[in-house]
BARONU-266767 format. One record per residue (C-alpha): y, z, x. Coordinates in steps of 0.05 Angstrom, whole numbers, padded with zeros to 5 digits, always signed. Layout:
<sites>
YZX/...
</sites>
This chain:
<sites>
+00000+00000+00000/+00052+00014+00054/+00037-00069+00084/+00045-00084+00011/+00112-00041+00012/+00140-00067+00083/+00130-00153+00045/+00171-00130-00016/+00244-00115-00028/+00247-00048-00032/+00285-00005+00024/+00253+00035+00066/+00279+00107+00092/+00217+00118+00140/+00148+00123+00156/+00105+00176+00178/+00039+00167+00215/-00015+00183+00252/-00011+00172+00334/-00067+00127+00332/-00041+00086+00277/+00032+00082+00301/+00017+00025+00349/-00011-00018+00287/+00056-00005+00251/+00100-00021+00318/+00068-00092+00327/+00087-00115+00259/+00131-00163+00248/+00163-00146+00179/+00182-00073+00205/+00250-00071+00201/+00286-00043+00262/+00329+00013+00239/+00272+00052+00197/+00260+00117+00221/+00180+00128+00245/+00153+00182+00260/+00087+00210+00285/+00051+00264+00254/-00010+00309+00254/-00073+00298+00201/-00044+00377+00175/+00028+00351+00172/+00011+00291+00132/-00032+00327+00087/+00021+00376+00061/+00075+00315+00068/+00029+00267+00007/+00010+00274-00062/-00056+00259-00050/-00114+00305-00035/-00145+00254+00009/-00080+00220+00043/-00095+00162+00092/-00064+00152+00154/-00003+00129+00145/+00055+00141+00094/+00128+00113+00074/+00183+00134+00041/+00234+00079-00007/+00294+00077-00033/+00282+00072-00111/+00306+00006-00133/+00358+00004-00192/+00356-00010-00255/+00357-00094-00258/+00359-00121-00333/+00374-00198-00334/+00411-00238-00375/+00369-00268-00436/+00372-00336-00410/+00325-00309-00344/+00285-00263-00384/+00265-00293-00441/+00254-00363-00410/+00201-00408-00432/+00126-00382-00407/+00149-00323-00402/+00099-00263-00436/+00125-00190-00423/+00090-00127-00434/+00132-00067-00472/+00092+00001-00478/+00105+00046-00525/+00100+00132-00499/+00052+00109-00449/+00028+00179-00427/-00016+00176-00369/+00006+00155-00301/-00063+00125-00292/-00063+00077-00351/+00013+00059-00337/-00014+00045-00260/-00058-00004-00281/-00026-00034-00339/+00023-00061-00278/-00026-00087-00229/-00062-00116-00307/+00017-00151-00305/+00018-00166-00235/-00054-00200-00232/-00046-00246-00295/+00019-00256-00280/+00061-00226-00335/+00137-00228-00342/+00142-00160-00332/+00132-00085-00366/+00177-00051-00412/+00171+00019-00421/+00207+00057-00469/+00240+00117-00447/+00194+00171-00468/+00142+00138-00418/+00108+00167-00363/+00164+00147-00310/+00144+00086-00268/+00151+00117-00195/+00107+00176-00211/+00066+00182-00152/+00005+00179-00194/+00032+00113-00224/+00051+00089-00152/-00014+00095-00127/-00061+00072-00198/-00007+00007-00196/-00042-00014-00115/+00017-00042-00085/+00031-00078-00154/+00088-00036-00174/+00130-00066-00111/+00121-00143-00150/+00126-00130-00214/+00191-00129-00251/+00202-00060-00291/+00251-00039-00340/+00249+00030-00378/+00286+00020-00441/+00301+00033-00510/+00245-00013-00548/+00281-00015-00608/+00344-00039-00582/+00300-00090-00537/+00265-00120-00595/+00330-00132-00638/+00366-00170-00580/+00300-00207-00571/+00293-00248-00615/+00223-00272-00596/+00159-00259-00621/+00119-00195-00613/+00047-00189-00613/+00023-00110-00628/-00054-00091-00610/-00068-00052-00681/-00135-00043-00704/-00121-00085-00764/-00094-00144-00736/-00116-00207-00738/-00162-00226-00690/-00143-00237-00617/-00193-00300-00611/-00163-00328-00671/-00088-00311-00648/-00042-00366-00629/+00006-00330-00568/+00077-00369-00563/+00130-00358-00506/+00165-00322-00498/+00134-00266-00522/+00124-00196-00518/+00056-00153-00527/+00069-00090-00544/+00013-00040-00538/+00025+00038-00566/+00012+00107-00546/-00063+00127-00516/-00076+00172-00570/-00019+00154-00637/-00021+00080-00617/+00044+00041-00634/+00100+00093-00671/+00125+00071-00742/+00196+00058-00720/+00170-00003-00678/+00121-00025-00724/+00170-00077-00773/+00187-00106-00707/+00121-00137-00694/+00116-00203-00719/+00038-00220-00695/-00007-00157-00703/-00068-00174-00664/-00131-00131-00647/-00192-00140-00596/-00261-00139-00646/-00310-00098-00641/-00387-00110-00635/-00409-00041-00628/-00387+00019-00653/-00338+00050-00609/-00274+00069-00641/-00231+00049-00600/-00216+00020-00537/-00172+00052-00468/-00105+00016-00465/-00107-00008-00401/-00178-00036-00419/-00144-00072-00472/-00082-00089-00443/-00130-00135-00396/-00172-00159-00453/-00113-00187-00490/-00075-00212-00425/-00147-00252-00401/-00141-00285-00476/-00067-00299-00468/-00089-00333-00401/-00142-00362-00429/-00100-00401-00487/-00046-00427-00441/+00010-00379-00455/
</sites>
């Protein structure tokens, strides 16, 4: 994650790693020259990450700010972004952006009550995807209205996602892990679509579905 971090955009403030790693990081090529590195014991790094296991290397970033484009960029032909609605878990929301990075989505959209996108949990779920994929954290609401696009919901009584012509640009909108979508968004959606089922689960994970409706969106063209 920190090669994926030292190809993007993002800023760096500094790295800190191992002595045997540090010549691996001196030799590259995209290390800018006025980041601060530093070398540090396995103890030190281990109280410095988030992680129970850390590896041997880590970097600190700048957090980017807060980029919405104009409608003319954002809602340009082909393009299919992904709003979640009180996404919860930083695992879910981690994956859900590498789901957007891999199939090449617009973007995600998360309303403001989500799990916040540079949670460290997020950070590391997302595998270097979170420094590609374009983020916004916004009011939904307010996002749908200025739209003006079509918006495809994952409900459980939806028409069926095989049947389901996607347009572009679009939005899918997938809800909460537990309430799905809220109410309030609900008259917003203009294409309520849902993944059928051929056993008897009740329901499916939303990053599991996110990629089941994104592979179909593929799939058709979109």
């Amino acid at each position: 994650m920190v090669n994926e971090l030292l190809t993007s955009g993002f800023s760096l403030y500094a790295i800190y790693a191992l002595e045997t790693y540090l010549p691996s990081l001196q030799i590259s090529a995209k290390l800018p020259e006025n980041i601060k590195i530093a070398a540090v014991t396995e103890s030190e790094l281990h109280k410095m990450s988030a992680q129970r296991s850390p590896n041997k290397v880590l970097a600190v970033a700048y957090l980017p700010q807060d980029a919405v484009e104009d409608d003319s960029e954002q809602w340009r032909p082909g393009a299919m972004w992904m709003a979640l609605d009180k996404l919860q878990d930083p695992g879910n929301m981690g994956t859900i952006i590498r789901i957007a990075d891999w199939f090449g989505m617009a973007g995600v959209i998360a309303s403001e009550d989500s799990v916040e996108f540079f949670n460290p949990k997020v950070v590391q779920a997302s595998m270097g995807s979170i420094f590609r994929v374009k983020l916004q954290q916004r009011d939904l609401v307010q996002t749908f209205r200025e739209a003006d696009v079509p918006v495809y919901g994952a409900l459980l009584n939806g028409e069926s996602l095989y049947e389901t012509g996607f347009r572009t640009p679009g939005i899918l909108l997938l809800g909460n892990e537990s309430q799905g979508i809220t109410p309030q968004l609900k008259p917003y959606i203009t294409h309520p679509v849902t993944i059928p089922a051929f056993g008897r689960a009740e329901s499916l994970n939303v990053a599991t579905a996110a990629a089941v409706i994104c592979s179909e969106i593929r799939r058709k063209g979109s």
